[in-house]
C-alpha positions, 0 to 999 in steps of 0.5 A: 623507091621500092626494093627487089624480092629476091626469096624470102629477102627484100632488097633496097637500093644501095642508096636506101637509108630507111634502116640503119642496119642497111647503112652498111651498103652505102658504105661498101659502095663507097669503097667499091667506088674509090678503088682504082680498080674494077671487080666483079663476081661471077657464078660458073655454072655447068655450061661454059660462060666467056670472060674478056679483057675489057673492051675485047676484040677491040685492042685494050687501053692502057692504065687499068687493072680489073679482077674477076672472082669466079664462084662454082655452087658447093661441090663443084670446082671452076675451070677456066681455058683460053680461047684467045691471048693477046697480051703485050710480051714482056720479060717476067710478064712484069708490063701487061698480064693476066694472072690465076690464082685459087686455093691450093694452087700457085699463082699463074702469071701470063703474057705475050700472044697464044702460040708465041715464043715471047713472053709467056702465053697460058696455051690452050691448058685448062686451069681448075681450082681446088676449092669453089672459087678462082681469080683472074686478075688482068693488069695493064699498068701505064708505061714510058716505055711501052711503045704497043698501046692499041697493038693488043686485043687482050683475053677471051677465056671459056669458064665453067663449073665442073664436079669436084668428084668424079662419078663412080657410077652405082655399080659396085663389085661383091668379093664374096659374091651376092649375100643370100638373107634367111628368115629364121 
């Protein structure tokens, strides 16, 4: 099977055991396949990406829990805001939430519906990691109790790279006025 050139590296197939430095793909697929929960990775870029909960606009199914790494380019940090949110509300947000989290910040924990007293909804507030990366975590665990299965669509939330630093512009002020050089 042949690979993928992606620069100046060739990429085989998970599955290639041509090589046993490459063994260590096969391993980690294994693992990423025993989880219980689903992941991925994604790249923010200066343009804003949508991210959902699974199965969204169609009501989410219980029993799940999937996380999201999202990574910004170097010098730059990751922004994230909902669009719509539509959780089932519980006390603590200890049944069905979303829940942030990135260096240098406490993690967020959400639930209920956007605009709603119950629960507790993120609003239309944006959320910005210190560092490159951010973690959303959706977790829907099944329950005796829940009575709302199918009653919510779950998440659409807007991400985007954004400039860790702000532009200062080029101009800079002289405090003793312009410098004059002379040639001696």
């Amino acid at each position: 099977m042949p690979g993928l050139r992606a620069g100046n590296y060739l990429w085989e197939s998970p599955l290639s055991t041509s090589c046993p430095g490459k063994m260590w793909w096969l391993l980690l697929w294994g693992v990423l396949q025993a989880c219980p929960t689903q992941g991925s990775v994604l790249l923010a870029q200066q343009l804003p990406q949508q991210l959902t909960s699974p199965r969204y606009p169609e009501p989410y199914l219980k029993g799940q829990e999937t996380t999201t790494v999202i990574e910004a380019p170097e010098g730059f940090a990751v922004k994230l805001i909902f669009q719509d949110f539509d959780l089932e509300p519980s006390q603590d947000c200890e049944r069905d939430s979303v829940t942030i989290t990135a260096s240098g910040m406490a993690p967020h924990r959400f639930c209920g519906q956007q605009d709603s007293p119950l629960g507790r909804p993120p609003g239309q507030r944006e959320f910005v990691s210190s560092g490159s990366s951010l973690q959303l975590t959706f977790c829907a665990p099944n329950s005796s109790e829940d009575r709302t299965t199918g009653l919510h669509k779950g998440f659409l939330a807007l991400y985007q790279a954004v400039s860790k630093y702000p532009s200062w512009g080029c101009s800079f002020a002289h405090s003793q006025g312009p410098s004059i050089l002379k040639r001696q």
